[in-house]
Each structure stands twice: as structure tokens, then as C-alpha cells.
PANU-49595 format. One record per residue (C-alpha): x, y, z; residue in three letters; chain. Coordinates in steps of 0.02 Angstrom, whole numbers. Example, Ala and Ser with C-alpha at 12.3 -4.5 7.8 and 13.67 -1.06 7.14 Angstrom:
REC      c1      c2      c3  resn  chain
REC     615    -225     390   ALA      A
REC     684     -53     357   SER      A
//
This chain:
REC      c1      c2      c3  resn  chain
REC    6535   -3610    -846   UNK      A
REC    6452   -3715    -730   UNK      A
REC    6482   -3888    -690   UNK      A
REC    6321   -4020    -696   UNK      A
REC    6274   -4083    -527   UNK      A
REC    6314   -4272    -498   UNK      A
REC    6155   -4389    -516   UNK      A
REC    6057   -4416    -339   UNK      A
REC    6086   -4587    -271   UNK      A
REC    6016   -4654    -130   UNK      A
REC    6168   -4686      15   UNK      A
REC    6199   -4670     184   UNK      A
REC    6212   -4476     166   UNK      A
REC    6037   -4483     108   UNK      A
REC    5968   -4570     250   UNK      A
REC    6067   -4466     381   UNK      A
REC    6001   -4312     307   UNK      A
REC    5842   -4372     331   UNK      A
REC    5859   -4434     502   UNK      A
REC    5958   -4283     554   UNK      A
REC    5790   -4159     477   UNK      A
REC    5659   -4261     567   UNK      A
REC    5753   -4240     733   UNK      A
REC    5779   -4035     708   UNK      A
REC    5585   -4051     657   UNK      A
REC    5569   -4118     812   UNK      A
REC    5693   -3998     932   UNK      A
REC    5619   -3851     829   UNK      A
REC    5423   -3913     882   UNK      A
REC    5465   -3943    1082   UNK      A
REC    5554   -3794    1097   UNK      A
REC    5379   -3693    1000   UNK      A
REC    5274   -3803    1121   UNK      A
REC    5390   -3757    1290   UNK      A
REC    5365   -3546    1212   UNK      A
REC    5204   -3560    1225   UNK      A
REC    5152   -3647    1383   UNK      A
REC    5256   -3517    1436   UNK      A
REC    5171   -3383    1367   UNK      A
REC    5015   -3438    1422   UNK      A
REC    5036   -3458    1593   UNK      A
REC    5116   -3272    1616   UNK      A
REC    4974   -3204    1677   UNK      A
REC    4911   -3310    1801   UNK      A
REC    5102   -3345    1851   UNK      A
REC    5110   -3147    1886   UNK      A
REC    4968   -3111    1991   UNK      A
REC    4980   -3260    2118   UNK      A
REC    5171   -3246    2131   UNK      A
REC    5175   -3062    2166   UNK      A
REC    5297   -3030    2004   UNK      A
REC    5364   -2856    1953   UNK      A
REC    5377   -2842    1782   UNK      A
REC    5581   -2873    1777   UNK      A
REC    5570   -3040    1875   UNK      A
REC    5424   -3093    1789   UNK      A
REC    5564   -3066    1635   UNK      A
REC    5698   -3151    1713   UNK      A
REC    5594   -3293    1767   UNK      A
REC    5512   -3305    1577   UNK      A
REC    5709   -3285    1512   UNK      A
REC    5770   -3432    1627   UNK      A
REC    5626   -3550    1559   UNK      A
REC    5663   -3524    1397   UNK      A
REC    5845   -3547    1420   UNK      A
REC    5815   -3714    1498   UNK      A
REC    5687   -3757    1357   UNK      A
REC    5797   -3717    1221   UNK      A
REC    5952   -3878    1287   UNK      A
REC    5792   -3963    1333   UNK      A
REC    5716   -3982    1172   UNK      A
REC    5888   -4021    1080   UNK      A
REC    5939   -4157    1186   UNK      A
REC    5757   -4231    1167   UNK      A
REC    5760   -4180     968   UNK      A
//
């Protein structure tokens, strides 16, 4: 049998929860934003660089791995 849930009160759990969604809102939209200035810049990235397809990966890759701590530590 299940037990009933305890009333919701507001506390400070409540407003840290809140606080902690609007900052992974946050993270979640910079690090969207950073994917796609990304994506749209591969093609004019790969013709006046001279990229092969694999370093045009790697360089894409090591963006998006500097994005991703970016837009946490700014979140």
C-alpha cells in the first residue's frame, strides 16, 4: 500500500530547485546556441581553411568539447 505524499510547502528546497532549473535552462540553451553557430559556419570554415573531412571533424569535435564546460560554468 502506498504511503500519501507529504503536503508541498514552500522552503528553501523549493527555491533551490528553482534556482538550480533556471540555471540548467540556461547551460542547456548556450550549449544549443554554441551547436549551432557551429554548424553553420562548417561550410564556409571548410573551403577557406583547406579542411579534409576528418579535421574538419576533429576541429567541429574540439568546439563542442570546449562549448559543452563553457556553457556549464556560465549556466
Amino acid at each position: 500500500m502506498r504511503k500519501a505524499l507529504p503536503p508541498l510547502t514552500k522552503g528553501v528546497a523549493s527555491s533551490r530547485l528553482g534556482t538550480i532549473a533556471v540555471i540548467a535552462t540556461f547551460g542547456g540553451l548556450l550549449f544549443r546556441y554554441d551547436t549551432g553557430v557551429i554548424n553553420g559556419a562548417l561550410d564556409s570554415r571548410g573551403s577557406s581553411l583547406g579542411l579534409t573531412p576528418a579535421t574538419e571533424g576533429i576541429l567541429t569535435s574540439s568546439l563542442l568539447v570546449g562549448a559543452a564546460p563553457g556553457a556549464f560554468f556560465i549556466g
